[in-house]
PQR file of N, CA, C, O and H, with PARSE charges and radii, in Angstrom:
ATOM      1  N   UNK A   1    -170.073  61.380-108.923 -0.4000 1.5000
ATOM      2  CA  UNK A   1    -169.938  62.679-108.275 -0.0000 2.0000
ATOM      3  C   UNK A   1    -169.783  62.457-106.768  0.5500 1.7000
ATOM      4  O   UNK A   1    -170.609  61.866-106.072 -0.5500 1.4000
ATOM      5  N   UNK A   2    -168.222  63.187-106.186 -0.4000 1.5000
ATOM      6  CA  UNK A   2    -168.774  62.463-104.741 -0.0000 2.0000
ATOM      7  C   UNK A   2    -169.183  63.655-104.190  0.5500 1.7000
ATOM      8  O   UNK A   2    -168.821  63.789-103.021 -0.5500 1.4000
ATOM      9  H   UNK A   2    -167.551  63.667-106.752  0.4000 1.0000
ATOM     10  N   UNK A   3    -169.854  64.612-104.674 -0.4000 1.5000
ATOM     11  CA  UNK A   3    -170.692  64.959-103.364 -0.0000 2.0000
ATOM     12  C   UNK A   3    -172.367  65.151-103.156  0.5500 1.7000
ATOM     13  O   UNK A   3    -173.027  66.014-102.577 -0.5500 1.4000
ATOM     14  H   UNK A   3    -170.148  64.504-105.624  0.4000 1.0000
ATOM     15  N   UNK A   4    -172.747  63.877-103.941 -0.4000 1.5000
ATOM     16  CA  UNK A   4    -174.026  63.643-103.191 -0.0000 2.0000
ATOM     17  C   UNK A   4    -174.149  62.802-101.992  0.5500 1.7000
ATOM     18  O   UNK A   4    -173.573  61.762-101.673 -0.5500 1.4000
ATOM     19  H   UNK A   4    -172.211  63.176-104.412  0.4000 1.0000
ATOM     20  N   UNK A   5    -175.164  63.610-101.332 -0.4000 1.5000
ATOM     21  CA  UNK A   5    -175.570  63.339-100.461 -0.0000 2.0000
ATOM     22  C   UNK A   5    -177.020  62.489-100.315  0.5500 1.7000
ATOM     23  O   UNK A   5    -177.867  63.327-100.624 -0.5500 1.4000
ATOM     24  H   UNK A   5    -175.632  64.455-101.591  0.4000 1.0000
ATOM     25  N   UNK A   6    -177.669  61.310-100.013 -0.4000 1.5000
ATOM     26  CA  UNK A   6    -178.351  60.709-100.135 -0.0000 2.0000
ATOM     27  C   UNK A   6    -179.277  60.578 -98.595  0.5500 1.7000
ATOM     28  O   UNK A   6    -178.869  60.023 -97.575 -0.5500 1.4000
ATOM     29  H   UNK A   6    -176.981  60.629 -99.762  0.4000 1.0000
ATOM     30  N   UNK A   7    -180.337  61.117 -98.744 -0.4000 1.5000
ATOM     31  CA  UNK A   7    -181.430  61.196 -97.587 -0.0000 2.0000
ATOM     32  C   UNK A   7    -182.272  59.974 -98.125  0.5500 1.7000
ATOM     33  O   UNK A   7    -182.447  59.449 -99.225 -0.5500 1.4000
ATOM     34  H   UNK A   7    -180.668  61.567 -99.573  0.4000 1.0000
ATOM     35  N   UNK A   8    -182.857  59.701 -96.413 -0.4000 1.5000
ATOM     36  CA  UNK A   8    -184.319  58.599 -96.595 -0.0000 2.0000
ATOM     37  C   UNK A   8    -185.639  60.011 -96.833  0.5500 1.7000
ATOM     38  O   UNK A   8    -185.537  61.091 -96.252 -0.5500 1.4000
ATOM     39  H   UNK A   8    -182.715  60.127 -95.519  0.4000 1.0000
ATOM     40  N   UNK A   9    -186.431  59.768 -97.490 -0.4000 1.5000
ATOM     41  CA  UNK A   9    -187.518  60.630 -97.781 -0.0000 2.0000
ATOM     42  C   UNK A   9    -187.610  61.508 -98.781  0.5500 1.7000
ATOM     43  O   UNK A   9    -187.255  61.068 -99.875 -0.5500 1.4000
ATOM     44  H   UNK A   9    -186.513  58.890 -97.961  0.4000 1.0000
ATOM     45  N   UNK A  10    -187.973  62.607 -98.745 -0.4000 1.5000
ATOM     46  CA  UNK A  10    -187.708  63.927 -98.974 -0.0000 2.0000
ATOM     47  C   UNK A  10    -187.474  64.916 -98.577  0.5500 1.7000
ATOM     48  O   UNK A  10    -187.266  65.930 -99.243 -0.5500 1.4000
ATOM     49  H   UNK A  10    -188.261  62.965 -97.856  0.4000 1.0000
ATOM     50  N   UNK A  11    -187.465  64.810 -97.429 -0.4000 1.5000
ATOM     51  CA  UNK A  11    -186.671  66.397 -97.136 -0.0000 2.0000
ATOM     52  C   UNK A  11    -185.813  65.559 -95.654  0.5500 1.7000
ATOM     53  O   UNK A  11    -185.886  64.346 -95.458 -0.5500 1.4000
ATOM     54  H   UNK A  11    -187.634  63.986 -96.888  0.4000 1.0000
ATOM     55  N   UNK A  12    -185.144  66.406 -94.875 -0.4000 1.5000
ATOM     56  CA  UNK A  12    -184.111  66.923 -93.761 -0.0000 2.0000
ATOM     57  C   UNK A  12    -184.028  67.961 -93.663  0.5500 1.7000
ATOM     58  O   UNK A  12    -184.256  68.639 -94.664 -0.5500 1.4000
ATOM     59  H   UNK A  12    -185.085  67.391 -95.034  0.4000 1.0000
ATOM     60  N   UNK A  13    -183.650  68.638 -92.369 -0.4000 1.5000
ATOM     61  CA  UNK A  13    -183.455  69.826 -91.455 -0.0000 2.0000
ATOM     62  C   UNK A  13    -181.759  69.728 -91.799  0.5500 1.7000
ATOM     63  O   UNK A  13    -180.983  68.773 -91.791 -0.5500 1.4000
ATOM     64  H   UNK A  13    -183.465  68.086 -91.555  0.4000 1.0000
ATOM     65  N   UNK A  14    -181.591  71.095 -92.083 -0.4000 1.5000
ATOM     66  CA  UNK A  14    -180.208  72.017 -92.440 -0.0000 2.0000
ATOM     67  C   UNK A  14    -179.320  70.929 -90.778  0.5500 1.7000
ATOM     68  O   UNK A  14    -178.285  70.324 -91.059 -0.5500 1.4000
ATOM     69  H   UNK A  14    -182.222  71.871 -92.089  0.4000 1.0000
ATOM     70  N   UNK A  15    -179.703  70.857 -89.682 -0.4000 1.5000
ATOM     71  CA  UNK A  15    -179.015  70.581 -88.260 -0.0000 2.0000
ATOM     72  C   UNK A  15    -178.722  68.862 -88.410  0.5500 1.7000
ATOM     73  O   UNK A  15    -177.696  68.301 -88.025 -0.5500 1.4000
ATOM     74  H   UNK A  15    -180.544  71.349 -89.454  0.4000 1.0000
ATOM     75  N   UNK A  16    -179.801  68.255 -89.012 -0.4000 1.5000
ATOM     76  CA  UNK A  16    -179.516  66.602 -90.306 -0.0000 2.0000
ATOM     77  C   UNK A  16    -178.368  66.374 -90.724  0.5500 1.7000
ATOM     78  O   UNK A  16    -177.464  65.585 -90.448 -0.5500 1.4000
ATOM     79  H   UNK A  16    -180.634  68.710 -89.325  0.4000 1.0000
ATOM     80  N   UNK A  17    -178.615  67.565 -91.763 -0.4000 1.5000
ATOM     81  CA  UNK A  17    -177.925  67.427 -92.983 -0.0000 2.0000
ATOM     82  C   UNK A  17    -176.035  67.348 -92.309  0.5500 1.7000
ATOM     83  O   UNK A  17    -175.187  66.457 -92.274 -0.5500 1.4000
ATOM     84  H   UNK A  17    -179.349  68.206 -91.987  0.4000 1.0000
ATOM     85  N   UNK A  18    -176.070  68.452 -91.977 -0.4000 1.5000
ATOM     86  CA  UNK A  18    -174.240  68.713 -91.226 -0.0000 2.0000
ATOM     87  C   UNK A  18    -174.266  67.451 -90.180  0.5500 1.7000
ATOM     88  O   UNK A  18    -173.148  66.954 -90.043 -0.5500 1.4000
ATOM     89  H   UNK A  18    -176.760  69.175 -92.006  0.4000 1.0000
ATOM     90  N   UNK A  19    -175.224  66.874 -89.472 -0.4000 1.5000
ATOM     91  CA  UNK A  19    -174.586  65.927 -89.263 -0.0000 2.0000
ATOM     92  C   UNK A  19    -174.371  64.656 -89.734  0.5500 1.7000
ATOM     93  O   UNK A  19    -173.520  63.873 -89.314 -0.5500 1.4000
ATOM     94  H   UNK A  19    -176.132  67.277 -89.583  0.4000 1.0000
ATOM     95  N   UNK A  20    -175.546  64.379 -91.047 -0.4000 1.5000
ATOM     96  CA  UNK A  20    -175.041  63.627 -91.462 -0.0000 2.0000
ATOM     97  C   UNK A  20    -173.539  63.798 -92.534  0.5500 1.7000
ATOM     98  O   UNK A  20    -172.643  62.956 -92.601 -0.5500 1.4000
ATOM     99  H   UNK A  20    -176.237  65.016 -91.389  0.4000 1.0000
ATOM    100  N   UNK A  21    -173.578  64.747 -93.085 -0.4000 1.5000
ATOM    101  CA  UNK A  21    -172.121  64.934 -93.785 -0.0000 2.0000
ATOM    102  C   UNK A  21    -170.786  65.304 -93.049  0.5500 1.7000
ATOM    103  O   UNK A  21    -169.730  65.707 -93.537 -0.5500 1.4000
ATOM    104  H   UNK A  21    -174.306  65.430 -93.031  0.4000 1.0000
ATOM    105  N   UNK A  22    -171.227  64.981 -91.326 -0.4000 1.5000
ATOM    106  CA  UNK A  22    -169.915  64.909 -90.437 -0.0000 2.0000
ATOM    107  C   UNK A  22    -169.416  66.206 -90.135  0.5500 1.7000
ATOM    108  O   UNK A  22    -168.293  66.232 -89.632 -0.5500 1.4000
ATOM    109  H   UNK A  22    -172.085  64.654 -90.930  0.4000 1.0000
ATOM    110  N   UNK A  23    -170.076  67.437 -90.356 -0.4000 1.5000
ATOM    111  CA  UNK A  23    -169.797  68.957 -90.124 -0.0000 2.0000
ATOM    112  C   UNK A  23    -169.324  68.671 -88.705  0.5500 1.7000
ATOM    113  O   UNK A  23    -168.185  68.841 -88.269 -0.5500 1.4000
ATOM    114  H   UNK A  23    -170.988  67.416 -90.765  0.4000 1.0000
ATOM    115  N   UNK A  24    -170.389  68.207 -88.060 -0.4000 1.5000
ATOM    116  CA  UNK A  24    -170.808  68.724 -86.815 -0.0000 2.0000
ATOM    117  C   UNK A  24    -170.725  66.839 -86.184  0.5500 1.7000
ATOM    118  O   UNK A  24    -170.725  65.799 -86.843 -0.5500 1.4000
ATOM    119  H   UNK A  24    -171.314  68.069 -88.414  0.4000 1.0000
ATOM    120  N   UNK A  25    -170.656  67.091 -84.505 -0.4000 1.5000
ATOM    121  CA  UNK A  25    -171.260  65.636 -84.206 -0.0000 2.0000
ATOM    122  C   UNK A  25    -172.264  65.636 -83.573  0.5500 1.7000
ATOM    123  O   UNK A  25    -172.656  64.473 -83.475 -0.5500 1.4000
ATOM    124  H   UNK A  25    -170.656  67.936 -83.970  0.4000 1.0000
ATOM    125  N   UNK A  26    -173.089  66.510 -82.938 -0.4000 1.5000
ATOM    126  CA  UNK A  26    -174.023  66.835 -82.118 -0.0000 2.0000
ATOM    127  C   UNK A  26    -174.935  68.420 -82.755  0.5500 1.7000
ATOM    128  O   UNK A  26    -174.393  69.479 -83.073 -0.5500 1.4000
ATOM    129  H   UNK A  26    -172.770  67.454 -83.018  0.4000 1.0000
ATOM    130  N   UNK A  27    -176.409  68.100 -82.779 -0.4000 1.5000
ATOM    131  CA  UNK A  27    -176.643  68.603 -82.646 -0.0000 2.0000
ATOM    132  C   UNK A  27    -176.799  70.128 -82.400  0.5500 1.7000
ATOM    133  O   UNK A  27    -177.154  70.905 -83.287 -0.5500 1.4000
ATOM    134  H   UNK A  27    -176.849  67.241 -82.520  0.4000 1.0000
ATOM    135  N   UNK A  28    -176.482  70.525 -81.027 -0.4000 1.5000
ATOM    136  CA  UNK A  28    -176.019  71.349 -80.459 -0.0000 2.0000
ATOM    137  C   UNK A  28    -175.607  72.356 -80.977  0.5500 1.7000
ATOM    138  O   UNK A  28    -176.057  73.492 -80.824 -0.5500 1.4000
ATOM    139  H   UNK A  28    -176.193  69.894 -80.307  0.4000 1.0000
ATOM    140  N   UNK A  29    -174.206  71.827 -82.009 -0.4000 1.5000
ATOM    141  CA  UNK A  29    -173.350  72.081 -82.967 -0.0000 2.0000
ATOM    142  C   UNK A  29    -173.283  72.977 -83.382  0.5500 1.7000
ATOM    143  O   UNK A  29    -172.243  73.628 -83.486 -0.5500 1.4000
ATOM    144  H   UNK A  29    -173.841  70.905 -82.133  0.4000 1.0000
ATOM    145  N   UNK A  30    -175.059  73.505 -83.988 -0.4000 1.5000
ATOM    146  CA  UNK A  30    -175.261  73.568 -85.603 -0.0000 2.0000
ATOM    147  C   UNK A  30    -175.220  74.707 -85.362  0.5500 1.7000
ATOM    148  O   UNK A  30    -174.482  75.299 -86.149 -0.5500 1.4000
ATOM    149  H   UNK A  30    -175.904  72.976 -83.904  0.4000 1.0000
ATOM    150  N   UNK A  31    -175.834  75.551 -84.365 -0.4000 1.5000
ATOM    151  CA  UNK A  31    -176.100  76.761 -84.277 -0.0000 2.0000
ATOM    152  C   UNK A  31    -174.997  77.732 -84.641  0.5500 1.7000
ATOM    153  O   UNK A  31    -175.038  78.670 -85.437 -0.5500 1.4000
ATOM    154  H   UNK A  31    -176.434  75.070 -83.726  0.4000 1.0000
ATOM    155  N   UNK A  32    -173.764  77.196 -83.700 -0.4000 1.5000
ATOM    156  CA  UNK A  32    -172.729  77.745 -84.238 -0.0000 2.0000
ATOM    157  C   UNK A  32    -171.719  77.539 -85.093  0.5500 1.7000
ATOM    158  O   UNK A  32    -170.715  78.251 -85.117 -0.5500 1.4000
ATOM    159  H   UNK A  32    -173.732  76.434 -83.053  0.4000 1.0000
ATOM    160  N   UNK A  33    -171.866  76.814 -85.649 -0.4000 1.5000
ATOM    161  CA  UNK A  33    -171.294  76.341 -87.142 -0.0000 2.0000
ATOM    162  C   UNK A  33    -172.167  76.940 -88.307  0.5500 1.7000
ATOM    163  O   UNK A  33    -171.594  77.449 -89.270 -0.5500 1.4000
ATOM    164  H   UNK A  33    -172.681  76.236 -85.630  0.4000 1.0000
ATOM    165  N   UNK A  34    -173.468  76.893 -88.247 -0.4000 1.5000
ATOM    166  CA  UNK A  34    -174.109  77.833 -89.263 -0.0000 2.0000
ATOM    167  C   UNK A  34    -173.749  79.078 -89.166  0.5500 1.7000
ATOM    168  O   UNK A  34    -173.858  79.645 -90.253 -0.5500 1.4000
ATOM    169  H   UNK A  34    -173.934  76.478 -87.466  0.4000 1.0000
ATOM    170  N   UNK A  35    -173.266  79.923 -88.108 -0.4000 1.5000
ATOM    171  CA  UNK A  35    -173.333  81.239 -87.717 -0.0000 2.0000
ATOM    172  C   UNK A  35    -172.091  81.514 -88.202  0.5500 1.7000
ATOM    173  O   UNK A  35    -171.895  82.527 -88.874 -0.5500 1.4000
ATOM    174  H   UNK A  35    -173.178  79.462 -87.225  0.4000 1.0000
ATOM    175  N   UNK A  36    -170.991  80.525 -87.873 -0.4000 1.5000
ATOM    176  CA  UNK A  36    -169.520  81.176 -88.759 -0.0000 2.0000
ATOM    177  C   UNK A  36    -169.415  80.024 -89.973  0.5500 1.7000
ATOM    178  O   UNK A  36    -168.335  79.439 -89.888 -0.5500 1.4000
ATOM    179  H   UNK A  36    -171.150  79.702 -87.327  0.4000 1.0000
ATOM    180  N   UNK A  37    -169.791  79.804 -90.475 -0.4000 1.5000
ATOM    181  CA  UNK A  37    -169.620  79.219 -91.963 -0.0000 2.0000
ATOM    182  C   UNK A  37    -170.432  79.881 -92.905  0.5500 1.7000
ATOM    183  O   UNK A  37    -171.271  80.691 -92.508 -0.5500 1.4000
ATOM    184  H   UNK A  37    -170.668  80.280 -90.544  0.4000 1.0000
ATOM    185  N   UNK A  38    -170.278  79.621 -94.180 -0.4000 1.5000
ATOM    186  CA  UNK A  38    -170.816  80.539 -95.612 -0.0000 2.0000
ATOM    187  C   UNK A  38    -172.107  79.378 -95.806  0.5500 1.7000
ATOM    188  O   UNK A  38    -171.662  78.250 -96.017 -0.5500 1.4000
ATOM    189  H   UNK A  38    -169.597  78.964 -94.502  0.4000 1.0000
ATOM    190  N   UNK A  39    -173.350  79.449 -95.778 -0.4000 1.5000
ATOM    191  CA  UNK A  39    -173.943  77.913 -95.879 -0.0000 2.0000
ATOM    192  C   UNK A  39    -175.064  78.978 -96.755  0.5500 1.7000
ATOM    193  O   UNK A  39    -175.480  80.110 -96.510 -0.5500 1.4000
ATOM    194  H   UNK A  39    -173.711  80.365 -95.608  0.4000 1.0000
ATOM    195  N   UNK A  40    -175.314  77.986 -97.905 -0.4000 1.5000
ATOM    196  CA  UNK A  40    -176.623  78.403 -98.708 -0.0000 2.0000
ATOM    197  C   UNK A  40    -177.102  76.637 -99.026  0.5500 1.7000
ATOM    198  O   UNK A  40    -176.643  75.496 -98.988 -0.5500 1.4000
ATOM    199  H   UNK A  40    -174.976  77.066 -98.104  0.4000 1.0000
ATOM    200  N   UNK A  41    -178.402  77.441 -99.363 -0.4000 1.5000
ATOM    201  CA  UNK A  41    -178.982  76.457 -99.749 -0.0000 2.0000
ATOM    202  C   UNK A  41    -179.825  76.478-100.806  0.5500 1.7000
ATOM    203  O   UNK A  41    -180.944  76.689-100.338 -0.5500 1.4000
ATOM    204  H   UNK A  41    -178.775  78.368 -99.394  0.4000 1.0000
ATOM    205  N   UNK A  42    -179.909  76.333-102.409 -0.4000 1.5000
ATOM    206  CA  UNK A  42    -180.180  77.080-103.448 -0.0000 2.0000
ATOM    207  C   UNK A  42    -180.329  78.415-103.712  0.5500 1.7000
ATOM    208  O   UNK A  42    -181.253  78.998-104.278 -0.5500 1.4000
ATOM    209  H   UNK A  42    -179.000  76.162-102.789  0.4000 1.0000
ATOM    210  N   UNK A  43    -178.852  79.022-103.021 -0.4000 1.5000
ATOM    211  CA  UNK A  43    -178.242  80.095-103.505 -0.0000 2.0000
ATOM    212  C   UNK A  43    -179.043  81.394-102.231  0.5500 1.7000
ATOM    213  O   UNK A  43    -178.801  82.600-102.192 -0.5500 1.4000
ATOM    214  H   UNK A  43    -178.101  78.548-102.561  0.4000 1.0000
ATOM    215  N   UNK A  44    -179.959  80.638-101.368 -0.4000 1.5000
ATOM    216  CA  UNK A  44    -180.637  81.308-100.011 -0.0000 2.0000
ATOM    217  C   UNK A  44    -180.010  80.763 -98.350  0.5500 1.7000
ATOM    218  O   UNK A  44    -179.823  79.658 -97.840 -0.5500 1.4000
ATOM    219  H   UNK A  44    -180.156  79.658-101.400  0.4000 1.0000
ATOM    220  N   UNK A  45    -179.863  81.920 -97.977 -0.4000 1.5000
ATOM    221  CA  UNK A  45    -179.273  81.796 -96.474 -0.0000 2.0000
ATOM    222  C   UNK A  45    -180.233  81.233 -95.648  0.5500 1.7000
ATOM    223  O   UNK A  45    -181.288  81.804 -95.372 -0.5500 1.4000
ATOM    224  H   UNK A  45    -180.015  82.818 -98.391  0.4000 1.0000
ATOM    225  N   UNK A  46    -179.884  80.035 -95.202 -0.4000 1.5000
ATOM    226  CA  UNK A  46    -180.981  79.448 -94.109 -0.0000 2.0000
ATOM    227  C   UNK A  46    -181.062  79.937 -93.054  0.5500 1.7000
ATOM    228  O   UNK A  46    -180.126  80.505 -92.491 -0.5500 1.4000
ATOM    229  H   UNK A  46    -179.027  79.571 -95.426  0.4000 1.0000
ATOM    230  N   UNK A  47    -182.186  79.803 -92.607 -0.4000 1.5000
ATOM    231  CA  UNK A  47    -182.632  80.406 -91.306 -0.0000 2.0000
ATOM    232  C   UNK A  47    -182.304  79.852 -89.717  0.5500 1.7000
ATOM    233  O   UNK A  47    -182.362  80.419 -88.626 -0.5500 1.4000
ATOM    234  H   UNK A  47    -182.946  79.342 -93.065  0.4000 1.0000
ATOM    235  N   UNK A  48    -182.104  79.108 -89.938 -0.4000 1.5000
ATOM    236  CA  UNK A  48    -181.295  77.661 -88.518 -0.0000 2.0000
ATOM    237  C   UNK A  48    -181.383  76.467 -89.147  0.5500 1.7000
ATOM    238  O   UNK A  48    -181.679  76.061 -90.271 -0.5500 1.4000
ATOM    239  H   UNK A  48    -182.057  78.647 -90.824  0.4000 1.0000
ATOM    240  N   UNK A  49    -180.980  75.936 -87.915 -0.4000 1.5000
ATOM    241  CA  UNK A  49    -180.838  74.281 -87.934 -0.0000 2.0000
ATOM    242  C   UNK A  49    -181.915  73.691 -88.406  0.5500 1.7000
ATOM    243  O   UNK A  49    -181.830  72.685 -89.110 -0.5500 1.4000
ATOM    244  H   UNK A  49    -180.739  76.266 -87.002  0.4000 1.0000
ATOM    245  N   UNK A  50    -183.225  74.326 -88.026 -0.4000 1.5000
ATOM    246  CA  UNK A  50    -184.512  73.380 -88.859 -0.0000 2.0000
ATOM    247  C   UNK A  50    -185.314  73.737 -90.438  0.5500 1.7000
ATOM    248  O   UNK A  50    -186.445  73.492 -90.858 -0.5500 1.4000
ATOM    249  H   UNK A  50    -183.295  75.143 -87.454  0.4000 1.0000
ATOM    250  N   UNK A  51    -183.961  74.516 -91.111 -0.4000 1.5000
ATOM    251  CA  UNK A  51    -184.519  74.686 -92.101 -0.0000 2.0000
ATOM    252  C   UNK A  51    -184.530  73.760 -93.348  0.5500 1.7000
ATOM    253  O   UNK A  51    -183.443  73.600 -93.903 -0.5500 1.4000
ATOM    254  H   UNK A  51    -183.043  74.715 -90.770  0.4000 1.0000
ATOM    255  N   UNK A  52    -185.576  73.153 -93.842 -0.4000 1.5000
ATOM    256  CA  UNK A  52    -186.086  72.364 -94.803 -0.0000 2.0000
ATOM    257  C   UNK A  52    -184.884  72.239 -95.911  0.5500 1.7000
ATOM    258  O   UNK A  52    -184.450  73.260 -96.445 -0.5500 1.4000
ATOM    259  H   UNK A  52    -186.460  73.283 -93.392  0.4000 1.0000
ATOM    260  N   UNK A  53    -184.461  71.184 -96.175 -0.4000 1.5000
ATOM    261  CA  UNK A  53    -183.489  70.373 -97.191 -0.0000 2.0000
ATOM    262  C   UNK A  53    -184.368  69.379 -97.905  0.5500 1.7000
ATOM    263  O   UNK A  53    -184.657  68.290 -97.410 -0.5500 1.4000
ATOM    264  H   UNK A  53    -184.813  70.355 -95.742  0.4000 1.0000
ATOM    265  N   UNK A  54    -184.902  69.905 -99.423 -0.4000 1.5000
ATOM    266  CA  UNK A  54    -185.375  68.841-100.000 -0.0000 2.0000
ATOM    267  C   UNK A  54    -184.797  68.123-101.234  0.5500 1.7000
ATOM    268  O   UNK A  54    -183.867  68.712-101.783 -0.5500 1.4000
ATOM    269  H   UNK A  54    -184.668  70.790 -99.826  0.4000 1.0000
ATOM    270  N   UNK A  55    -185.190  66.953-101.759 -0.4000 1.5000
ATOM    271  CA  UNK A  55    -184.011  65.663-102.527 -0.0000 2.0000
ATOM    272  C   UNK A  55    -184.131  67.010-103.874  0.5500 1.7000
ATOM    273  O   UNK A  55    -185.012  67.853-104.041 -0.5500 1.4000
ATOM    274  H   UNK A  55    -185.945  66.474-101.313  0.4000 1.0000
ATOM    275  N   UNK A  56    -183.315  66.842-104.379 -0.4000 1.5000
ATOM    276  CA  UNK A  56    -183.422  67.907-105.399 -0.0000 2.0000
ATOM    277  C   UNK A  56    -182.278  69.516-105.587  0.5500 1.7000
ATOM    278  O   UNK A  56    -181.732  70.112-106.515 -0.5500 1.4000
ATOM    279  H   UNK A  56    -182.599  66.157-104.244  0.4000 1.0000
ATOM    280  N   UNK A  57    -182.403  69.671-103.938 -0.4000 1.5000
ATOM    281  CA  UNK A  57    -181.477  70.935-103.387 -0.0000 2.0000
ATOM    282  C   UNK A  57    -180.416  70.726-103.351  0.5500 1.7000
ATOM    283  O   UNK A  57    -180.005  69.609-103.038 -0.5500 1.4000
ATOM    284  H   UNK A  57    -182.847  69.187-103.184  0.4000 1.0000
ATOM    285  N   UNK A  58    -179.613  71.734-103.659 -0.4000 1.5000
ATOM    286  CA  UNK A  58    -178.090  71.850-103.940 -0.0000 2.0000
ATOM    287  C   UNK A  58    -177.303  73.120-102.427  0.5500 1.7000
ATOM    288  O   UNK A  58    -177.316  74.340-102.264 -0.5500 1.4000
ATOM    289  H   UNK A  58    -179.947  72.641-103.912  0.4000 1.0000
ATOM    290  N   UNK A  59    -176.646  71.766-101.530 -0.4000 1.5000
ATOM    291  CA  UNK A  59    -176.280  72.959-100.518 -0.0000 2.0000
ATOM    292  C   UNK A  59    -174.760  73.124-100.784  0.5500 1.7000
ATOM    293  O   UNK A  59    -173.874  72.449-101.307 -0.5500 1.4000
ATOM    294  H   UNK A  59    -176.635  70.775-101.663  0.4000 1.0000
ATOM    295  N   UNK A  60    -174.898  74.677-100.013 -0.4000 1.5000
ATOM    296  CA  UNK A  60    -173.314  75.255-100.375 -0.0000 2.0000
ATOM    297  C   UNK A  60    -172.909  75.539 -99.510  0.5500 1.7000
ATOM    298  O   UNK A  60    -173.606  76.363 -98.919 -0.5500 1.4000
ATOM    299  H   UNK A  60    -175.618  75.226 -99.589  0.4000 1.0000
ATOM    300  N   UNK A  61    -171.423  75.091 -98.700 -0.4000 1.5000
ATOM    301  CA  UNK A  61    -170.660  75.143 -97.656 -0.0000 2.0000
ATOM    302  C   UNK A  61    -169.552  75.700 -97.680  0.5500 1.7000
ATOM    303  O   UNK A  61    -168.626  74.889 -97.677 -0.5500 1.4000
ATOM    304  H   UNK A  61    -170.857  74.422 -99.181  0.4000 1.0000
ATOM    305  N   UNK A  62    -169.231  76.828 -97.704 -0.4000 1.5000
ATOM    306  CA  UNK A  62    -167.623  77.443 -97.655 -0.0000 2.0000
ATOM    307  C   UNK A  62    -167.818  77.128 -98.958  0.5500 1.7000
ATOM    308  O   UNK A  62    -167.516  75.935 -98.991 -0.5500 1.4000
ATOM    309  H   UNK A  62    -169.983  77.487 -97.706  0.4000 1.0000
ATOM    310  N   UNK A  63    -168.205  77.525-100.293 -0.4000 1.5000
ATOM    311  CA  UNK A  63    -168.108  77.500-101.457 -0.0000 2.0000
ATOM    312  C   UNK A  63    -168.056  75.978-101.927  0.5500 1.7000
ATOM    313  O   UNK A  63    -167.767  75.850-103.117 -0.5500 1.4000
ATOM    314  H   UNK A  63    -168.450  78.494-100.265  0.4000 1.0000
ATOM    315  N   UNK A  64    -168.255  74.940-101.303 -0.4000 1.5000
ATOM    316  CA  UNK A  64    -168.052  73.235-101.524 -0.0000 2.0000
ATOM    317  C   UNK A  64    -170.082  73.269-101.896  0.5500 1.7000
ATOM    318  O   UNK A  64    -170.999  73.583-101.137 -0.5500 1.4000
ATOM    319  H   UNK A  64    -168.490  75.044-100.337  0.4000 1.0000
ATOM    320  N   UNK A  65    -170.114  72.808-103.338 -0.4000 1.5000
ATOM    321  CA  UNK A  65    -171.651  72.068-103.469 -0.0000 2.0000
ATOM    322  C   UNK A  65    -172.193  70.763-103.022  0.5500 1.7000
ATOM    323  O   UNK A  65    -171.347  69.909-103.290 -0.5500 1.4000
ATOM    324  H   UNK A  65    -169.369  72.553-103.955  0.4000 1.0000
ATOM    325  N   UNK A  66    -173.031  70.337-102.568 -0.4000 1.5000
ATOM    326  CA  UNK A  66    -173.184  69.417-102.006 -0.0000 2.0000
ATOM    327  C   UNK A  66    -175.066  68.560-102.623  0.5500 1.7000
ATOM    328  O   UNK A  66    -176.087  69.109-102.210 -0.5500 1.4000
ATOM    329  H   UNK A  66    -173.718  71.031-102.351  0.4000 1.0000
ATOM    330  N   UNK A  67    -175.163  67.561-103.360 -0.4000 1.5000
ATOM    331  CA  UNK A  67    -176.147  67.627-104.471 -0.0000 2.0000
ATOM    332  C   UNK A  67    -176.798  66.582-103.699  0.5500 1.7000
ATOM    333  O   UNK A  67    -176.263  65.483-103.557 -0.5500 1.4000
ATOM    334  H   UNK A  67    -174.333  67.116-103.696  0.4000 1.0000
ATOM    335  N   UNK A  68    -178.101  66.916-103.114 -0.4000 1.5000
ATOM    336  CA  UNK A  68    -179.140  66.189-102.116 -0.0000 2.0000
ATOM    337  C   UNK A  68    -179.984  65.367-102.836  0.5500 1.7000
ATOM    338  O   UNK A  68    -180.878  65.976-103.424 -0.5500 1.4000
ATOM    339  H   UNK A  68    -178.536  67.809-103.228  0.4000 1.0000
ATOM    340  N   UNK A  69    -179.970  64.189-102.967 -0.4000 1.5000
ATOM    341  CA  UNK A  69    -180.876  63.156-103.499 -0.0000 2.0000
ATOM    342  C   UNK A  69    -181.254  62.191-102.429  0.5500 1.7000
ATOM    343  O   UNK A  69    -180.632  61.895-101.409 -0.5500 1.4000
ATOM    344  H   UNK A  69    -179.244  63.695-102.490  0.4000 1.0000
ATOM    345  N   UNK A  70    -182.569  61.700-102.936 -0.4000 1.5000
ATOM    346  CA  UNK A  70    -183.696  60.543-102.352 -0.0000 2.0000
ATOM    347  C   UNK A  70    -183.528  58.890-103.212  0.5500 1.7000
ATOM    348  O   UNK A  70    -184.268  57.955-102.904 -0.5500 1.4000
ATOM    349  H   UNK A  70    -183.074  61.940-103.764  0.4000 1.0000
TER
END
């Protein structure tokens, strides 16, 4: 499947995650890239950049799934 995504731990911050899957390159970024993109995160609208991504969660980007494992 290529769209897992593979974290160290268990969880990452939503502002992590886009950069590690290359959304974004900074930080900075996220704020407004979350604000005009469709982003869920088991089917719930995150709240910002530091919202909790744990191994298990399935995020959704412009309708693209994205399957978070440890």
């Amino acid at each position: 499947m290529n769209n897992v995504i593979l974290i160290d731990g268990n969880s990452i911050t939503l502002g992590q995650f886009l950069k590690l899957t290359k959304f974004i390159s900074t930080g900075g970024q996220a704020k407004f890239f979350i604000e005009t993109n469709n982003i869920k995160i088991n089917n719930n609208i995150p709240n910002g950049r530091n919202t909790k991504i744990f191994s298990g969660d399935v995020v959704w980007i412009n309708n693209k799934a994205y399957f978070v494992k440890n």
